[in-house]
N, C-alpha and C positions, 0 to 999 in steps of 0.2 A: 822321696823327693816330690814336692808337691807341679802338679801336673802344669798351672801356668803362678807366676813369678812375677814381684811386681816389677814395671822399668827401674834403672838404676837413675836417682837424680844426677842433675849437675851442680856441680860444686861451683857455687857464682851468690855468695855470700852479699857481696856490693852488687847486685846487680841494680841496675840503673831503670831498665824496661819499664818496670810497673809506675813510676811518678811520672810517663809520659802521656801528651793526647794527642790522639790520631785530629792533626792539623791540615794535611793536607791528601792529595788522593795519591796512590804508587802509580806509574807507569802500569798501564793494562796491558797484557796479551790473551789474545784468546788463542785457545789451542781447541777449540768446538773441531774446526776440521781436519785434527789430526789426534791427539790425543783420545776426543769426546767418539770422534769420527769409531775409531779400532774398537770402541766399545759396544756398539753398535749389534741386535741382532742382523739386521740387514743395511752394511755398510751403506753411504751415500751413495749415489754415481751422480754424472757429470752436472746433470741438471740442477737436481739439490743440493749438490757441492758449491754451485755457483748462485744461487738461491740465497744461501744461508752466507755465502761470503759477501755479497751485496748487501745483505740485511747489517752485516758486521762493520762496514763501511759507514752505513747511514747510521747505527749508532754513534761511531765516531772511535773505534778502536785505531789505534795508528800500528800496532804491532801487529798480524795474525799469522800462526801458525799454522800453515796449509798443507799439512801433509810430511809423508815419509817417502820420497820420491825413487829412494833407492830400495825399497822394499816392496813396492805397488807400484806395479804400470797403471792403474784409474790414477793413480799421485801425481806417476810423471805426468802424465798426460794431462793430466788437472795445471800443475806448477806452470808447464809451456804453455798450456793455452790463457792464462793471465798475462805469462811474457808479452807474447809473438801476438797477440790482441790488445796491449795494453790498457788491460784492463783493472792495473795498481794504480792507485793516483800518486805521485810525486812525494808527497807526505807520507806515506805508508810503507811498512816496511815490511814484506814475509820472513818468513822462518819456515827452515828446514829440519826434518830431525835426522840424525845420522849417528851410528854406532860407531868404535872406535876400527873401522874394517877399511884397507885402501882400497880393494873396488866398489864399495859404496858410497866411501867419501867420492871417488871418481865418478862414480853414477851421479849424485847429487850435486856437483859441480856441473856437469850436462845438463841437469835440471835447470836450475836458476841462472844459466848461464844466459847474458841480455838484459838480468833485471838492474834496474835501477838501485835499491838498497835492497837487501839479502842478510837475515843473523842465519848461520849455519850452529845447528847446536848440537854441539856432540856429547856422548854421553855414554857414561859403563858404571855399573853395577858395582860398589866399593864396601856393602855392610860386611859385619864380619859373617853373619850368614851364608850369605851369598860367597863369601869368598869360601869357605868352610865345604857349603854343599853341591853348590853349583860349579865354581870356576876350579875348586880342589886348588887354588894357587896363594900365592903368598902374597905381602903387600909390596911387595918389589913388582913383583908380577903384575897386581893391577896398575901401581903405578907407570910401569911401562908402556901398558897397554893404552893410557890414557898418554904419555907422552905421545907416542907414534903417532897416534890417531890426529894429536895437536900438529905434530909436524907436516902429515903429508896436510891438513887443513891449512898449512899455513902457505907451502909449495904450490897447493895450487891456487888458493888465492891472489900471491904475487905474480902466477902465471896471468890469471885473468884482469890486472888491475888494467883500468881505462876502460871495461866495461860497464864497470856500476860499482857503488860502495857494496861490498860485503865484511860484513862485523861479525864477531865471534862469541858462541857461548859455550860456556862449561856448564854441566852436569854429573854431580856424584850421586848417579842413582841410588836409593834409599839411603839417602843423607842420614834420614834419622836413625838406621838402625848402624851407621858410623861412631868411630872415634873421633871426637871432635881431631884432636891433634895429627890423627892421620885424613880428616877430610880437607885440613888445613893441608899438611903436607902436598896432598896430588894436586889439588886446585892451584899452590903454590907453584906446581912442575910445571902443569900446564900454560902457567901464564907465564915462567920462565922462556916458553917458546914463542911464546907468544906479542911477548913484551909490550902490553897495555899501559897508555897514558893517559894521563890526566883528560887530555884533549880525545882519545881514542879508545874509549875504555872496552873491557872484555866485560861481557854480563856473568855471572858464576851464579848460578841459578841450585841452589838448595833444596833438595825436593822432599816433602813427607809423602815417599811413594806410597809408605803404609804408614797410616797412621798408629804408631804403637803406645801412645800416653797422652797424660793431659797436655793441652795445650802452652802450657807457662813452662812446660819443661821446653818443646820446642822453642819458644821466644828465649827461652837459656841456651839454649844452644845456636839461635841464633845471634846471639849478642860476642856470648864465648869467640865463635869464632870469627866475629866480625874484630873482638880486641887483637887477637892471635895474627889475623891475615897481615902480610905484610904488605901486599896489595891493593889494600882495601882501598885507599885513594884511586887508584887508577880503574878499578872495579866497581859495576850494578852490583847487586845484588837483589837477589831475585828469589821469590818465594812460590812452592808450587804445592799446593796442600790436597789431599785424598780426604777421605770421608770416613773410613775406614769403624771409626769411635764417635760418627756423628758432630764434632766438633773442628770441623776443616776450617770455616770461616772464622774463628773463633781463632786458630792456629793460624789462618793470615794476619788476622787483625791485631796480633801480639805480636806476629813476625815483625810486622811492620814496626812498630814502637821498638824494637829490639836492634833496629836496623835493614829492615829490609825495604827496599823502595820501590819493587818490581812485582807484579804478582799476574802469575799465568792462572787460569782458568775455565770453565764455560758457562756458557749464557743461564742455565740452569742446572750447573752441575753434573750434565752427566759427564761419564766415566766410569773405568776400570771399579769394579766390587759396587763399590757405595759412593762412588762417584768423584770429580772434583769439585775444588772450590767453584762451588756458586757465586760467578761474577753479581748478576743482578741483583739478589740481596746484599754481597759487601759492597757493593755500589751505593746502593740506596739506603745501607747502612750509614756511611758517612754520609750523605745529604739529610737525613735527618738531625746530622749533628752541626748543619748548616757547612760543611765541608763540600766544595763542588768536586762532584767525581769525574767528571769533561767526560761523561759520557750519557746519550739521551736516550731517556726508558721513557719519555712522554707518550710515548704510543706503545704500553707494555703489554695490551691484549694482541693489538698486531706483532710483534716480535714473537711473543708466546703460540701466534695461531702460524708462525712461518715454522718456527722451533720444529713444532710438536709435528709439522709434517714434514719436516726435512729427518727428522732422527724416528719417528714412530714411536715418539714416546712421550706420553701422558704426563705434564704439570700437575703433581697435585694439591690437589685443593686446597690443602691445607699449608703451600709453599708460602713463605713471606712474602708480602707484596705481590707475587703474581696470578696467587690461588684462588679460584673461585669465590671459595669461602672465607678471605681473608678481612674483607670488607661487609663482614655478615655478623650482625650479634644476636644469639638464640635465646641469650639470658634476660630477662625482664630489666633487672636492675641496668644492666650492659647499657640495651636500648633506651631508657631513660637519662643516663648518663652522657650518652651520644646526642640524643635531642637537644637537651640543655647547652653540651658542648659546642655545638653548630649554633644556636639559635645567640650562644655569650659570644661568639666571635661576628656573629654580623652587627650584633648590636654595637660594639664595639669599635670594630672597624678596624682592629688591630692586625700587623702582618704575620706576626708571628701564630702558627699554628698550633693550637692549641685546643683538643678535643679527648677527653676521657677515652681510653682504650685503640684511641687509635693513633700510630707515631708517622703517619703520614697522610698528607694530604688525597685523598685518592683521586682527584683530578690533575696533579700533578705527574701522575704516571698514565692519564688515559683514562680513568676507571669513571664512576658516576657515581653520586648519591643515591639515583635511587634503589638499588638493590643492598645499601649499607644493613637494612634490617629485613628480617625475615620472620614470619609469624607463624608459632607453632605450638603447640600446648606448653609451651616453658615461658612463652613471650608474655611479657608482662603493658602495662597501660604506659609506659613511657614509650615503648619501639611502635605500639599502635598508634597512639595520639604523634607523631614520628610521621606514617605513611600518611595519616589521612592530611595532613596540615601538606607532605611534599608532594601527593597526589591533587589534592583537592582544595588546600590555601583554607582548609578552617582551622582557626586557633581552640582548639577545642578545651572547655572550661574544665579542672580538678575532676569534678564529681561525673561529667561526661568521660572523662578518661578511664576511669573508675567504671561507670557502665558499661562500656564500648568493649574494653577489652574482657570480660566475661562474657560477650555475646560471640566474638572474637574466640574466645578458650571454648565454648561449648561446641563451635563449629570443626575445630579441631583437635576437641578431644573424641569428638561422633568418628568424623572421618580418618584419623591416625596422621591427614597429610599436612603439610605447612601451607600457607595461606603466602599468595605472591602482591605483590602492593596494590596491583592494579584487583584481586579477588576482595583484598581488604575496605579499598576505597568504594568497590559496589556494593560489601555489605551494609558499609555505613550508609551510602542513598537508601537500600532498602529497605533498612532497619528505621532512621531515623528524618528521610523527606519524603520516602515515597513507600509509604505502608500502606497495605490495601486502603483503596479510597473511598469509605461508607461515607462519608464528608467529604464536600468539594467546595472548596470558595471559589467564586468568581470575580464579586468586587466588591465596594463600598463606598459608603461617603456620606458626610456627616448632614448631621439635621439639627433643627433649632431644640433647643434646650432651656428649659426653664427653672433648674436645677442650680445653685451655685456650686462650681468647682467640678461640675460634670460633664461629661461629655453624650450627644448622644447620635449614634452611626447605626445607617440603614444597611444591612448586609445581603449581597445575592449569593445564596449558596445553592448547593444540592445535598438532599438527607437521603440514604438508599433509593438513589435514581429521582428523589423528587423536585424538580428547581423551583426554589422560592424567596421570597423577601421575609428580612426576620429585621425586628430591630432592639437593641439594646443601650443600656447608659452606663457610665463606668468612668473610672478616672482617664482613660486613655480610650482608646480602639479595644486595647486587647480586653480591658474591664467588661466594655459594651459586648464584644461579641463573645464571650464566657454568659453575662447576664442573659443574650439572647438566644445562646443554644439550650440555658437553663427553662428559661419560660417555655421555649416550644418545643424542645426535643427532651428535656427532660436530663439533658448532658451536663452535669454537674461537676465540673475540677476546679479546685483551688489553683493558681500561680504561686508557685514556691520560691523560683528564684527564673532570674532573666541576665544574660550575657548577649554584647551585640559589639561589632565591630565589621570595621571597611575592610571589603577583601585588597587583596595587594595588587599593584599594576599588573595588567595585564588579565584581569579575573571579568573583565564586561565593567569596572566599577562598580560594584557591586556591593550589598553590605549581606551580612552573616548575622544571623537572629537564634539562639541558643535559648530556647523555653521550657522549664519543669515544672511538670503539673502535679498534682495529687488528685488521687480518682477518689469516688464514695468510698472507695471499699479498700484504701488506705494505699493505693499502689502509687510509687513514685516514677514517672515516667517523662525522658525528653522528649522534645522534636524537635525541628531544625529546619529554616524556613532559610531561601536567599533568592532578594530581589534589589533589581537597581533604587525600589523605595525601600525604607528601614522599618516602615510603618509595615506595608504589604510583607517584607519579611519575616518579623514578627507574628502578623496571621499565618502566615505558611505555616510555623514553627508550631503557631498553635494548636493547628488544623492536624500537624502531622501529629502532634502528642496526644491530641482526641481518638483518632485513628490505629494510634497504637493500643490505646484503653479498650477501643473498639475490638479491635481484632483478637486483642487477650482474653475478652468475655467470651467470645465467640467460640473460643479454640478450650479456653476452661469450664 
């Protein structure tokens, strides 16, 4: 008999699930302070318990699961000091977890006892597993055990009514590894005691404690027994997914289409093995579908930087939407792609977002533009010409792009390290405005001419340390000061091609001069000039391509 077996499907031939779209958001519970909490190598205490539950407020959770009060005195102690402090707001509603045992349902009735609204959620163990190796009992037996537990929950309920609303859940732990017809059966008992209305409904919360198969078999099962329930009208239902096969959000997100309208989770998944559902990415999974999930990740670095120090555990990098690296393209073609995408959306002007590679807005969660690209020997001329244009406002022309980033790939192919935007933007000044300065302009200005269609401009420069007047004629400035480094220095470049444009508000006003030269000895080299005149630019630009010619004979 072979060692693992694959799951048994569900027989759901009509199912309905798969022709639906996630339209709207589930009811959220976070269970971070209880569930996420026991997972914990170094459980919270009282600080960061209260840390991470303030932070869960300003996102805007209205359910949160705070604990097991009957199992942990730091819980009890936790639950009453929200009481007796009032510090639930009106809106909000805790939850408690409690086993099907009467002095723990009694402990956790002491707990919450004062609050305002309270789900008490009980819960036993029903796979056939679990009944087999653990409980050794039958399904009479657990179903008992799940009545009692509803009973004395409901006893002392009516005992405390006129204190505060308290509502009820059911859980059939490891749902998935149930019989559908016998997880209908108990959850059926339960609410028999319980007798849920329309107007008061009981939540019946489904859990993939373990994840044991794909996820469309869950959403069959949960649909199966959503047709089956005979309660279903007066009943949430509620989805509680593991990670177990890496596909937990995957298994809400079908739960949900199948019937489920409730989905427990935390902030980034952790939990028990391989975690729970990842509220923030099925969150920001429907707002990318234009679905509002009524809950705010606008400030996702800050949530991530409370997270990761309330639980001591590292986001990584590579998490959706909240990962370092999530907003980072290493691949040339990526970065090129992204540039373009950004640059057709402002032109545009359009709201809908729309950027190659990337399926949200990263300002919309906090994040920034400038670390979208990152540069490293894979990074190709679209993610360079990328930084230098959102560091520095030059539109940098095809064949510059082309340049730049092989000066870009040699630096980091020397040094093995990535290049950060702000490294990249100063190699472009030093490469291409301020290359050693064997030439230096000072100024100019024009002189009579007796040439038709010529121009002719007296120049102050300096040649290795020497300041002087030089003059030359030419169809422009840049003609004349080529002709006059020609006669007295001997500096001989062709203009191959010229690119000029006004920097963007905010740049000094300023315009941008893109100059390609060709040396004697055939080398094709730019520079890059910017001054508030377009003319003075242009010499910049030319001065620095001289300079570059310069320094290459120098070094060859």
């Amino acid at each position: 008999m072979a060692k693992y077996v694959p799951f048994p499907p569900i027989s759901l031939p009509d199912r309905t699930w798969p022709n639906r779209t996630l339209t709207r958001a589930p009811i959220w519970c976070s269970v971070d302070l209880r569930d996420g909490n026991q997972a914990l190598i170094n459980p919270m205490g009282p600080v960061k318990k209260m840390e991470l539950f303030r932070t869960l407020l300003q996102i805007g959770f209205k359910e949160i699961e705070v604990g097991f009060p009957a199992a942990s005195e730091t819980d009890f102690t936790f639950v009453r000091e929200l009481i007796d402090q009032q510090l639930i707001p009106d809106d909000v509603t805790i939850q408690v977890l409690v086993q099907a045992r009467r002095p723990l349902i009694e402990r956790t009735f002491e707990a919450i006892r004062g609050a305002k609204s309270a789900i008490v959620h009980l819960y036993n163990s029903t796979s056939t597993l679990q009944r087999r190796v653990v409980f050794h009992a039958e399904k009479a037996d657990i179903v008992r055990m799940a009545v009692d537990g509803a009973r004395w929950i409901d006893e002392l309920a009516k005992a405390e009514r006129g204190s505060g609303q308290i509502r009820f859940q059911y859980s059939p732990e490891s749902f998935t590894g149930t019989e559908i017809d016998f997880a209908v059966e108990i959850c059926e008992a339960v609410c028999d005691v319980w007798q849920p209305t329309v107007d008061n409904k009981t939540i019946i919360n489904l859990p993939s404690t373990v994840e044991l198969t794909t996820p469309n078999v869950y959403a069959d099962q949960i649909e199966l027994f959503c047709r089956s329930f005979n309660y279903r009208q007066q009943t949430i239902i509620s989805l509680h997914t593991h990670n177990d096969r890496g596909t937990g959000i995957a298994a809400s997100e079908l739960g949900m289409l199948a019937g489920g309208e409730r989905v427990e989770g935390t902030l980034f998944g952790n939990g028990e093995r391989t975690g729970n559902l990842d509220i923030v990415t099925m969150a920001l999974n429907l707002t990318t579908q234009g679905v509002d999930s009524g809950l705010d990740f606008s400030n996702l670095k800050e949530i991530r930087r409370i997270a990761e120090f309330c639980t001591e555990l590292r986001v990584h990098e590579r998490t959706p939407y909240s990962g370092d690296l999530v907003f980072t393209a290493f691949s040339g073609s990526h970065q090129d792609a992204i540039k373009k995408g950004f640059a057709a959306l402002k032109e545009s002007g359009q709201e809908r977002f729309e950027v190659p590679y990337l399926t949200i807005d990263p300002v919309d969660i906090g994040r920034q533009y400038d670390p979208v690209i990152r540069v490293n020997s894979q990074s190709g001329k679209g993610g360079v010409a990328y930084l230098v244009e959102n560091q520095l406002g030059f539109h940098l022309p095809r064949r510059l792009q082309i340049a730049f980033s092989q000066v870009v790939q040699k630096v980091t192919d020397a040094t093995g390290q990535e290049m950060s935007a702000r490294d990249v933007a100063a190699k472009f000044v030093e490469t291409y405005m301020k290359p050693t300065q064997t030439l230096i302009y000072h100024a100019h200005a024009p002189v009579d001419c007796d040439i038709e269609d010529q121009e002719r401009h007296r120049f102050t420069v300096s040649y290795q340390g020497d300041k002087q007047e030089i003059t030359g004629q030419g169809a422009g400035p840049l003609d004349a000061l080529v002709h006059a480094l020609t006669e007295r220095f001997g500096l001989a470049v062709d203009i191959q091609d010229y690119h000029e444009h006004a920097m963007e508000a905010g740049s000094d006003s300023s315009a941008a001069a893109y100059v390609l030269v060709k040396t004697a000895d055939g080398q094709e080299l730019f520079g890059v000039g910017q001054h508030k005149s377009i003319t003075k630019a242009s010499i910049l630009g030319l001065v620095a391509a001289i300079n570059r010619s310069l320094l290459l004979s120098e070094s060859g």
